[in-house]
N, C-alpha and C positions, 0 to 999 in steps of 0.2 A: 472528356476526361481520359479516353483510351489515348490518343494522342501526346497529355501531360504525361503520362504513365509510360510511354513508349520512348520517350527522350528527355533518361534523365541525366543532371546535372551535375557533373564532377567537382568535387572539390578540389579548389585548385592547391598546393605543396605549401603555399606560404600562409594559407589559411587554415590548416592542420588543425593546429594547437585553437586557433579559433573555435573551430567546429566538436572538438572534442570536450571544453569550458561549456559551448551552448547543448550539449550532446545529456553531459552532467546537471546542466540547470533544468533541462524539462524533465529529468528523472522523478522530480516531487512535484510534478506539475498534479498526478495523484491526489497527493496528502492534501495540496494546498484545496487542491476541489473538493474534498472533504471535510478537515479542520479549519478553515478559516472561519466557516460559518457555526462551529459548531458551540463559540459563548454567546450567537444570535438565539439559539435553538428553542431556550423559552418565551422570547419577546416575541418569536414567529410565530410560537401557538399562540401566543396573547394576540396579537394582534389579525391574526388572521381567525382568530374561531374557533379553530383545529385543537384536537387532541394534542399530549404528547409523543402519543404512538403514532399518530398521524405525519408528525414533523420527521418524527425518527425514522419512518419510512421512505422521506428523500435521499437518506444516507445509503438504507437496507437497495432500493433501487440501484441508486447508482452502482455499488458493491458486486449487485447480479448484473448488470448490464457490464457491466467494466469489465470482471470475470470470463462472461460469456465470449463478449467479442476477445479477449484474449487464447482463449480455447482456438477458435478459428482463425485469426488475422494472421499469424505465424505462416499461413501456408500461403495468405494473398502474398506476405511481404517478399517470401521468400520466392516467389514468382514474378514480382512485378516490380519489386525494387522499395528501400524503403522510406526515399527522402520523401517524392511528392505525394505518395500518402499521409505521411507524417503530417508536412505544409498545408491539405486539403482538411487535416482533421483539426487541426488548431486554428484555422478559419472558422471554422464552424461551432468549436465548442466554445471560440467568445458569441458568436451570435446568438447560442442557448443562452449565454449567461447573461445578454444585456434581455434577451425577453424573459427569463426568470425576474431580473430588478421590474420589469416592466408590468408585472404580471400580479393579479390579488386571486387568483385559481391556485389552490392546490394539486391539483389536477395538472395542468397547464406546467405545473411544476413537475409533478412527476415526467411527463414525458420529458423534459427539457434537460431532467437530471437521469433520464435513460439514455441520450443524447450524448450528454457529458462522461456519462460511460464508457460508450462504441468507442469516441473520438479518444478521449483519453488514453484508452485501451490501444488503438492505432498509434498514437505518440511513444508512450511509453515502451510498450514490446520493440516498435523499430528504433528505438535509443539503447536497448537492452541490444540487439543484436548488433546493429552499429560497431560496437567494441570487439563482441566475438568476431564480425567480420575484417577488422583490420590489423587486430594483433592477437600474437599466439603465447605460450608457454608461461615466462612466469612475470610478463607483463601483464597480459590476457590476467593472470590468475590474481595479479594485483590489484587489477581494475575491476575486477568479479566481486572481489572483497571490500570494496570499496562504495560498491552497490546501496548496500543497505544504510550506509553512514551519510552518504550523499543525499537519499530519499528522505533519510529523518529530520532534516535540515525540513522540509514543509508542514512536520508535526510540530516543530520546533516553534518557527515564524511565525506562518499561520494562524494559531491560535491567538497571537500575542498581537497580532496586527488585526484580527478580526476581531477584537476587543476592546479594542480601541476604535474602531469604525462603525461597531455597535454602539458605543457612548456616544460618540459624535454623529452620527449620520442614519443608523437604523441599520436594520437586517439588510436592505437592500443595498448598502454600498458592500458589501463584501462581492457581490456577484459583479458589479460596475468593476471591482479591482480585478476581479477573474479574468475578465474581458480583455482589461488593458493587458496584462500580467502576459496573455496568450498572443494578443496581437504585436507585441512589439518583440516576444519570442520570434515569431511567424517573420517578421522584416528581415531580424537580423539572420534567423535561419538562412534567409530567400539571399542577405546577401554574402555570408559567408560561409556557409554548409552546402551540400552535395550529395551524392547515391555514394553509400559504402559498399553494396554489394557488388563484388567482382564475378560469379559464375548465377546467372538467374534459374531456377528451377522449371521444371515445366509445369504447368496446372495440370497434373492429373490427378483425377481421384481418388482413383483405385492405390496407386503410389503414395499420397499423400495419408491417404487412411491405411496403410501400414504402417509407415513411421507412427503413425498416433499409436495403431495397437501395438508397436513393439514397445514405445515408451509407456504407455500403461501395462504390461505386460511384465517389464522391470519392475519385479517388486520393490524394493529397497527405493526406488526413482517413486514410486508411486504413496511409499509409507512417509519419505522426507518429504513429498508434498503435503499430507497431513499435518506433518511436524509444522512447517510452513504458516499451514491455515491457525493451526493451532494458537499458534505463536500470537502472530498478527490480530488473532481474535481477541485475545488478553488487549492490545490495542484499543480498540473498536468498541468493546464492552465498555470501557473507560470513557470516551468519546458521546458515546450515544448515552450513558448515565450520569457522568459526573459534572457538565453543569446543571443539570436539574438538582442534582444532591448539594452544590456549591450555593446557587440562585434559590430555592424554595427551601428545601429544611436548613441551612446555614444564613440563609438569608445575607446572601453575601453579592458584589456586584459581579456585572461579565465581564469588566476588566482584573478581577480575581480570579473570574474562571480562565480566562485567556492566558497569564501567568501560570494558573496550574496548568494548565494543558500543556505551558513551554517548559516547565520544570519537567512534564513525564514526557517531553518529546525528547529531553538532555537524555532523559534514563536510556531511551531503546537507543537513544544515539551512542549513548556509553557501553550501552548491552552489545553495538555491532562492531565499536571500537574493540573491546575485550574478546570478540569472538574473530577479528583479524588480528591482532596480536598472539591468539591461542591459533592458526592454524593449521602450525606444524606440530601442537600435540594431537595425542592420540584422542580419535572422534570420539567413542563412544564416553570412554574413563570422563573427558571435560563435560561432554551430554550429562552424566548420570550427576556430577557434582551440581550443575546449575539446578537441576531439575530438584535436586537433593531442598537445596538452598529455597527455592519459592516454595516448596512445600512445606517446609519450616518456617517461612516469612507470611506465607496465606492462613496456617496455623495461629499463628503470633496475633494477625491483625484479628481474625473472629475473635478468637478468646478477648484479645485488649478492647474492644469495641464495648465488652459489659462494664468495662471503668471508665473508659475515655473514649468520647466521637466526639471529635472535630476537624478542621480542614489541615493542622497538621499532621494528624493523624493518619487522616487518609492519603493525603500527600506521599509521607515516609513509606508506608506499605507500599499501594502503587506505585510506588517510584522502584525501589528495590525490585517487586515482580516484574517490571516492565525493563528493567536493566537486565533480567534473566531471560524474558520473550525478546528482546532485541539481541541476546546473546544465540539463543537457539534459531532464529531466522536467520543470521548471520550464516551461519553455520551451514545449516540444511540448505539455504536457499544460493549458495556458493556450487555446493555439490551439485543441485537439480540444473544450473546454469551451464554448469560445465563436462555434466556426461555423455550428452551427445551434440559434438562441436558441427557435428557435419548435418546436422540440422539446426540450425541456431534460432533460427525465426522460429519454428513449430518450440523447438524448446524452450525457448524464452517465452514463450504464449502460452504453452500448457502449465508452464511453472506459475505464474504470473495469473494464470486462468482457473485452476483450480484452487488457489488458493484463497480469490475472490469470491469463488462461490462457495468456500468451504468457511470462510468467513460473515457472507452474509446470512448464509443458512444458519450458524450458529451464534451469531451476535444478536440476530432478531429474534429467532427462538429464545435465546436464556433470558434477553431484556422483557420479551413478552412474561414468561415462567416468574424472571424476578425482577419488576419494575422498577425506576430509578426513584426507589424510596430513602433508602437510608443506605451506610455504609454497610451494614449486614448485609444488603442484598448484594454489595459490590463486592465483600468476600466469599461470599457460596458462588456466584459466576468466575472467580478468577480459578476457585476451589475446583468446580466440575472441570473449566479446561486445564487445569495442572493433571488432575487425576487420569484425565483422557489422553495428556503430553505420555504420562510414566507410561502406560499402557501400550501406548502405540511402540516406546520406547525397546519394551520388555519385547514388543514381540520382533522389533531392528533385530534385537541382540541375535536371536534364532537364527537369524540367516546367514545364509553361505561368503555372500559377499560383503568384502571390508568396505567401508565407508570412508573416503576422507576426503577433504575439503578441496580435492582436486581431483576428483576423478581416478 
């Protein structure tokens, strides 16, 4: 591997634009490893034995795995270059994914979907810097904002496609499409993408663990990653509860849950559209109105819930909150991309890294606290992270430094 890693590959001038289309399609290669499966989620418990908590924990895994290795890989990539890692890792996580189809171990699963993490985690971060490293100013800042729009497109899909492969074929052809999905990424990578990075860093430690403490250090870098997790976890809660609340108490199929899950992937995708079109107003003044707004709308839904629960219901609610968490990641997660250019790898991995962990710590917490029983439980979890959003918010405001969507 030292070898692979020692001579990489150029992209050549007439395959640019090629590589930049394949660069944006594994951005939701993510989402798809998560949402595809997720109107399987109670055929899996059924058929395997398993708890619901039990299933939900392939997701909560991946999350921390994914997370972690983004925390660290920023400083392999930025040392060793980022294509043939990239290419190494999307190898390997269709091979987790055809021994997951392959597999009746829960177990067996989790490790596979710990796998799917690392690798994922390697894909994504060096696609994230990719961009930082070939363009600057207010391309660069186009294409930053364009991040979160691009990636929602697998909350979107996914859902709807793994819903329909649940009806026809079972839990396990979602992991079968995984595979292909990654392997035929991986060809066309191999034949028309390249090493974006131009100056390689050197592995030291002691260097490398400074940048991390100055960017943790940065408070305001360190609170809009909050905001981030925050965000995304409004996501995830929905994810890991609402086919259970679709399929068991609505008694409804997984090609309805699959639908709903594409109707609330439109919302974050509208949330990130609205939050690039806002990104020459002023940061906080647009913060404080969304936040305004889901807290009036998470309001709405508890109270309406003692008249009317049913899948429109829940629907419209979650839709609107998730239109406001895809507006606030937009946002915050533009800014943490773009404050420190001259490390891009490290920043794109601790953006990306703690957000995932700050996500699975609190999506498996609140689901555990408030299980995927009814829609009440889906508005006191949306309710605590809005209240935790305003908080974090209030205490942005305090600080010295201005916020805005570019650095």
């Amino acid at each position: 591997m030292s070898s692979l890693l020692s001579t990489p590959k150029q992209i050549k001038a007439h395959h640019q634009g090629i590589a930049n289309v394949l660069a944006f399609a594994l951005m939701p290669l993510s989402g798809f490893a998560t949402d595809i499966y997720i109107p399987s989620l109670p055929s899996m418990s059924a058929e395997m034995g398993v708890t619901s908590i039990q299933v939900q924990l392939t997701l909560t895994l991946f999350l921390i795995s994914y997370g972690i290795t983004q925390l660290f890989i920023g400083s392999v990539l930025d040392s060793f270059g980022r294509y043939n890692i990239s290419l190494i890792c999307l190898v390997i996580f269709a091979a987790a994914s055809i021994v997951i189809a392959s597999t009746h171990s829960i177990y067996v699963i989790y490790l596979m979907r710990i796998v799917h993490g690392i690798t994922v985690g390697g894909v994504v971060v060096s696609k994230r810097a990719y961009f930082i490293d070939l363009f600057t100013g207010a391309k660069l800042k186009n294409y930053l904002s364009l991040f979160s729009i691009i990636w929602s497109t697998g909350p979107i899909v996914a859902p709807f496609i793994g819903g329909y492969l649940q009806t026809g074929f079972g839990w396990k052809s979602n992991f079968y499409f995984l595979a292909g999905f990654a392997i035929v990424l991986a060809v066309l990578e191999l034949i028309f993408s390249g090493e974006s990075l131009q100056t390689f860093s050197t592995f030291n430690v002691k260097k490398i663990a400074g940048v991390y403490s100055k960017m943790i250090k940065t408070t305001t870098f360190t609170l809009a990653l909050i905001m981030v997790g925050l965000s995304y976890s409004m996501v995830m809660i929905y994810n890991m509860t609402g086919p259970f609340i679709i399929e068991h108490t609505l008694h409804l199929s997984p090609v309805i849950a699959g639908y709903s899950s594409l109707i609330l992937g439109v919302a974050w995708m509208t949330g990130g559209i609205i939050g690039k079109s806002t990104i020459d107003r002023p940061f906080f003044k647009k913060a404080a109105v969304n936040l305004t707004l889901q807290l009036v709308f998470v309001i709405a839904m508890i109270i309406s819930i003692n008249y009317r629960a049913d899948l429109y219901t829940l629907i419209f609610f979650a839709f609107i909150i998730q239109v406001g968490a895809g507006n606030t990641f937009n946002n915050f997660f533009t800014y943490c991309l773009s404050r420190f250019p001259q490390n891009a790898g490290i920043a794109s991995g601790l953006s990306g890294g703690v957000n995932y962990v700050i996500v699975s710590i609190l999506s498996y917490g609140i689901v555990a606290l408030l299980p995927a029983r009814d829609e009440h439980h889906l508005g006191y979890s949306y309710f605590v992270l809005i209240i935790l959003s305003v908080i974090v918010m209030l205490i942005l405001k305090t600080k010295k430094e201005v916020l805005t969507d570019n650095a």
